[in-house]
Wavefront OBJ file of the C-alpha trace (Angstrom):
o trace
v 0.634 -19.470 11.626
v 2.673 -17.080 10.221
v 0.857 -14.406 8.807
v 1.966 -10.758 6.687
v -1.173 -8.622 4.820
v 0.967 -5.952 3.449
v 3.269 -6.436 1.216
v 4.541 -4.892 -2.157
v 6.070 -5.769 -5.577
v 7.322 -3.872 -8.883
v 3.453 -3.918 -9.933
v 3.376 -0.743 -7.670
v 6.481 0.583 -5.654
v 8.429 -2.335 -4.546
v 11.550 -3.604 -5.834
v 11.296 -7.021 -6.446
v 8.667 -8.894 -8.822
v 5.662 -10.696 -7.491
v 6.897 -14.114 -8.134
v 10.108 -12.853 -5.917
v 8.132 -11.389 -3.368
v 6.381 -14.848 -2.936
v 9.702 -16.644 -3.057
v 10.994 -14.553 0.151
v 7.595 -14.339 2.027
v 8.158 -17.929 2.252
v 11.719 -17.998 2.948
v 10.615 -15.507 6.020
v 8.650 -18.680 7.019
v 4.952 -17.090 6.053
v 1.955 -19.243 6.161
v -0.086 -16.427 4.331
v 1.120 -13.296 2.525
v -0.955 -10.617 0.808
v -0.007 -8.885 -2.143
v -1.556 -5.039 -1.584
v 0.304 -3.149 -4.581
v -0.880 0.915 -4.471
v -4.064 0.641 -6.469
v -3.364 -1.863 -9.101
v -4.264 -6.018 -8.677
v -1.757 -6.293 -11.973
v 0.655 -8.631 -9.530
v -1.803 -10.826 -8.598
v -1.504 -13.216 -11.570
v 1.958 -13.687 -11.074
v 2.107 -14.147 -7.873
v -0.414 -17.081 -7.524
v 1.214 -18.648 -10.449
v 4.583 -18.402 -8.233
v 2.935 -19.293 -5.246
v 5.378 -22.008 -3.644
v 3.775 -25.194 -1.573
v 3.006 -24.397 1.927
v 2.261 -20.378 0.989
v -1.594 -18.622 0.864
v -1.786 -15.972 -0.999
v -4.392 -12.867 -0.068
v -5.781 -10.909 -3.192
v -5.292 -7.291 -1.899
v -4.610 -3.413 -3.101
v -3.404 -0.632 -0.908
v -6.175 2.566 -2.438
v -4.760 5.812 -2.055
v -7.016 8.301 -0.749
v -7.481 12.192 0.789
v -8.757 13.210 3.745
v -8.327 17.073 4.767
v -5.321 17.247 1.971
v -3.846 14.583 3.713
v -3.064 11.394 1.926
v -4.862 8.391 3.754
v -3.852 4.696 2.647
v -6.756 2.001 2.514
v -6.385 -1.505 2.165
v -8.801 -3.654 0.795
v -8.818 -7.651 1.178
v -10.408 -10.433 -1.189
v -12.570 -8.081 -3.210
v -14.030 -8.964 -6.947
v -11.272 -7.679 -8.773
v -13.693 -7.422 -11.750
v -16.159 -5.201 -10.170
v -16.856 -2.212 -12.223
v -16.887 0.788 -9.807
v -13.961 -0.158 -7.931
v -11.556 -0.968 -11.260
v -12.923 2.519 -12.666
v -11.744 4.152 -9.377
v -8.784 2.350 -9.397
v -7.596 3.305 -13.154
v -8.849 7.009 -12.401
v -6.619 7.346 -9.443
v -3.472 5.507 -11.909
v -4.270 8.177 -14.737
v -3.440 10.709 -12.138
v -0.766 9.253 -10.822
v 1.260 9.431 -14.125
v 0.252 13.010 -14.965
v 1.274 13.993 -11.449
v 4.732 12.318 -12.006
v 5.064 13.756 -15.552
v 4.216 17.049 -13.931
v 7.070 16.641 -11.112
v 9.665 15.291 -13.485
v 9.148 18.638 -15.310
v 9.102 20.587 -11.899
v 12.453 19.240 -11.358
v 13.620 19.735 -14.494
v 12.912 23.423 -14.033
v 14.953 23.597 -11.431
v 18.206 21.984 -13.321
v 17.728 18.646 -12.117
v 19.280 16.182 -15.283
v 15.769 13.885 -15.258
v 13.837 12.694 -17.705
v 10.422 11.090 -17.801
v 11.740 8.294 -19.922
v 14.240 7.644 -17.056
v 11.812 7.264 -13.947
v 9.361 5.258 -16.600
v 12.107 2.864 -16.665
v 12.459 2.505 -12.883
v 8.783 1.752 -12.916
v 9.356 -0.393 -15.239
v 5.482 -0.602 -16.067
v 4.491 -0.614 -12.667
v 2.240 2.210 -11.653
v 4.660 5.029 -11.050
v 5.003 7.184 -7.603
v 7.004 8.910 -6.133
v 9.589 6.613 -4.851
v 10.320 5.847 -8.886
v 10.899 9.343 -9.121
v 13.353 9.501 -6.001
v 15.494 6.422 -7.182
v 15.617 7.978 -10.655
v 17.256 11.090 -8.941
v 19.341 8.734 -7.083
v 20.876 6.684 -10.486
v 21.283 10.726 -12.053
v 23.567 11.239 -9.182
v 20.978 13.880 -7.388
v 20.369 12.741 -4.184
v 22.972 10.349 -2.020
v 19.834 7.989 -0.445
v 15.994 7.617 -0.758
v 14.662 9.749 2.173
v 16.533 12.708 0.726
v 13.893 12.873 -2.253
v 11.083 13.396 -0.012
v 11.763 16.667 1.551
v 10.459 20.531 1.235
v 13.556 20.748 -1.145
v 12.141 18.113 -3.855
v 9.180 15.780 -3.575
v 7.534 16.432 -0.028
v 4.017 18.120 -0.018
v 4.819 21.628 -0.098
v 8.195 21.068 -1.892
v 9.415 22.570 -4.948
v 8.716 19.955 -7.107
v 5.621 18.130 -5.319
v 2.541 18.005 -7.246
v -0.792 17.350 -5.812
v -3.429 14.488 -7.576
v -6.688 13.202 -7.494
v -7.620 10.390 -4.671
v -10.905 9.829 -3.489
v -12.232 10.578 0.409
v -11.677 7.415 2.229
v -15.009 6.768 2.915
v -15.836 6.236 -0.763
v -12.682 3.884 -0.708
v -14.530 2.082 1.751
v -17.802 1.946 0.081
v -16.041 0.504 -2.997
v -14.509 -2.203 -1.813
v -17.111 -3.472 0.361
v -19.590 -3.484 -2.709
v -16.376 -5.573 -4.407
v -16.915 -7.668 -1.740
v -14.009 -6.790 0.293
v -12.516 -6.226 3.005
v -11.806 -2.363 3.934
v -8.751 -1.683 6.267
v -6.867 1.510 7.258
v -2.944 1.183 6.598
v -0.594 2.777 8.828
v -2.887 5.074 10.289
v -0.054 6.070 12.944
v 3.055 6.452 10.518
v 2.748 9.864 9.122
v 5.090 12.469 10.012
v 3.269 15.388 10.301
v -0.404 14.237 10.672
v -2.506 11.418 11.408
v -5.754 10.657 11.287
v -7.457 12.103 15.011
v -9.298 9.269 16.791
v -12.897 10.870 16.206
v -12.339 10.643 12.658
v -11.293 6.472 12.982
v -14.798 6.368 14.638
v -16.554 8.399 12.076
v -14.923 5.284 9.401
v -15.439 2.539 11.599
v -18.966 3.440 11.077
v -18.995 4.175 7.114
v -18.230 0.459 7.282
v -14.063 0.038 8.092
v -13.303 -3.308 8.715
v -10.414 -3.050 10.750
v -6.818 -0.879 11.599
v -3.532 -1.675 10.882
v -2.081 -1.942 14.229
v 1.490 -3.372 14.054
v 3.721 -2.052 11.912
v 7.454 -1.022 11.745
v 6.575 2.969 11.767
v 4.504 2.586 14.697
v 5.806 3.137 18.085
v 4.918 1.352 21.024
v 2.337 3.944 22.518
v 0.652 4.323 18.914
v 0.164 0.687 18.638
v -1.271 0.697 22.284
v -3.617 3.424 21.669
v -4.656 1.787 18.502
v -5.153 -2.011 19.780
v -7.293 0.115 21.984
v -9.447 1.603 19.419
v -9.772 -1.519 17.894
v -11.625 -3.452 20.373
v -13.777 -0.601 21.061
v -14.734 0.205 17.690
v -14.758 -3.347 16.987
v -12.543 -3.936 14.518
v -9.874 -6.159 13.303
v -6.203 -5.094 14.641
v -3.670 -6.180 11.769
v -0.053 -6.642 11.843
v 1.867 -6.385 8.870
v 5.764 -5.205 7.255
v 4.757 -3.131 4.208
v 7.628 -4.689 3.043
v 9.011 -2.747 -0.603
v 12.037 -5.094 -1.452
v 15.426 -3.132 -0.786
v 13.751 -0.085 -0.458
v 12.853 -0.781 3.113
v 15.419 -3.663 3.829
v 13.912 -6.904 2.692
v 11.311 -6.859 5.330
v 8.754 -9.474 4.790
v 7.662 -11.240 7.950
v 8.973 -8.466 10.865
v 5.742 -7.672 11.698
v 2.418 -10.272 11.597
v -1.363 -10.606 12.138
v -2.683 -13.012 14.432
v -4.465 -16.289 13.654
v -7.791 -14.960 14.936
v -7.558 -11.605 13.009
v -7.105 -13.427 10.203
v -9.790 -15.847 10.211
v -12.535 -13.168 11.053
v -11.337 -10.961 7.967
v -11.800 -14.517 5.760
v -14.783 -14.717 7.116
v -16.089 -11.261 6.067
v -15.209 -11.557 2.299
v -17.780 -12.438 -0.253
v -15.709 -11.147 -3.415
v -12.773 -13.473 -3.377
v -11.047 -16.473 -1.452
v -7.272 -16.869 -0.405
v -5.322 -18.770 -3.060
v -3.032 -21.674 -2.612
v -0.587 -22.930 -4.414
v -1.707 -25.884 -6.942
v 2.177 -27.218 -6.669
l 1 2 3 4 5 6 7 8 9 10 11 12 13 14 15 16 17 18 19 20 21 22 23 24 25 26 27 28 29 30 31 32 33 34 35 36 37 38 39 40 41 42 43 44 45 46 47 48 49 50 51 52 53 54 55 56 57 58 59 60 61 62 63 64 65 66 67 68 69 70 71 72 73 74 75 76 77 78 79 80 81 82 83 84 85 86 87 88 89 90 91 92 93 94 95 96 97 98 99 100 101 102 103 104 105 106 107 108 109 110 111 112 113 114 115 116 117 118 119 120 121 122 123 124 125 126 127 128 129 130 131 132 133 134 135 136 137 138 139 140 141 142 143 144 145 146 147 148 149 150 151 152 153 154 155 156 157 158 159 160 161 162 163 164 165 166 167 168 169 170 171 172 173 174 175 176 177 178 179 180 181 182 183 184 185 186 187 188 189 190 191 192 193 194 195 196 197 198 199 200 201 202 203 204 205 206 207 208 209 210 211 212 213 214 215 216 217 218 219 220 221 222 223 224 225 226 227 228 229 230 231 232 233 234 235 236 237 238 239 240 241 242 243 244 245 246 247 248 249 250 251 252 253 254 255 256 257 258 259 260 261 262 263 264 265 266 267 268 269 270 271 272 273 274 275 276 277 278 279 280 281 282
């Protein structure tokens, strides 16, 4: 089995729409794909109604959270969708998401940059807006040449000129959520940041507020970090993931480079009490 848990459409940050997405998990020869848009299930509908034969489909959300000022990505697996506490979380953290992009938009324009909210809204394109609508906004006005340009000290990095900071909740209450959902609580990337990641004392400290499991392989992970990590997995006891965190063209139409193993899999399944793995009815 083929099998990628992180993946994005246009309900959230990626490019392409969740039917699409769906269409080219397969075509990357998937047997299961989960849809884990930044803290919105809004492409879930779609994308099980798109599901081709032969494809599973994982319910998921990637939950943006804080920890020391530090932004800290949780994913969360086959929860109730419905469940009031984690939906009210979820739309808190989309609410600030907006003002924080309104607020950058006018940050830039301040500093003579020809942007207008109405502009990045229609990159978004109703999708719940972040900064990498912003950046391709600034790209189409001409600003910047390429993507990675937008997210430096001199625009959109923490600490930049236009960066704005916004509400997320401490991971361990993203945790505690989506376990009372009924999910599945996993740590994204926890080796990709630039600057900082997450020291392993404080992976313990989550493993035991109730983490499920790390994401181990993926594409901003180096060899050593995934080494070190596959090691903290087993001795924390959790699941070791592998994903793409594929965005459509944004990060080269990645779906399928990197993939969790048949095992892995199965024992997250297993954990879930707020939602099953949907096939297609095709």
């Amino acid at each position: 089995m083929r099998i990628d848990l992180h993946v994005h459409s246009n309900a959230s940050d990626g490019t392409d729409a969740p039917a699409e997405v769906m269409r080219r998990a397969r075509a990357a020869r998937l047997d299961v794909v989960a849809l884990t848009d930044h803290d919105t299930t809004a492409g879930l509908r779609d994308a099980a109604e798109a599901l081709p034969p032969g494809l599973v489909l994982v319910p998921g959300i990637e939950l943006s959270c804080q920890l020391d000022s530090h932004s800290v990505h949780l994913l969360g697996y086959l929860f109730d969708a419905a469940h009031p506490g984690l939906a009210a979380e979820c739309a808190a953290i989309r609410e600030s998401r907006r003002r924080r992009a309104e607020s950058m938009v006018a940050r830039l324009a301040d500093l003579g940059v020809p942007l207008t909210w109405e502009q990045v809204a229609t990159v978004a394109g109703g999708g719940v807006v972040g900064r990498p609508h912003i950046a391709r906004a600034m790209i189409e006005a001409g600003v910047i040449g390429h993507f990675e340009q937008a997210f430096t000290k001199q625009w959109l990095a923490p600490g930049g000129r236009a960066h704005v900071r916004r509400y997320a909740p401490p991971p361990t209450k993203g945790i505690e959520l989506v376990r009372a959902a009924g999910g599945v609580p996993v740590l994204a990337h926890p080796r990709a940041g630039r600057d900082w990641h997450l020291p392993d004392e404080r992976l313990a400290d989550l493993a035991a507020a109730g983490l499920a499991g790390l994401e181990v392989d993926h594409p901003n992970h180096e060899a050593q970090d995934r080494a070190e990590l596959r090691r903290l997995a087993t001795t924390l006891r959790l699941l070791a993931l592998g994903s793409s965190d594929d965005h459509g063209s944004l990060t080269g139409h990645r779906v399928g480079c990197e993939t969790t193993s048949p095992g892995d899999y199965e024992r997250l399944v297993a954990l879930a009490t707020g939602a099953k793995p949907i096939r297609s009815a095709r």
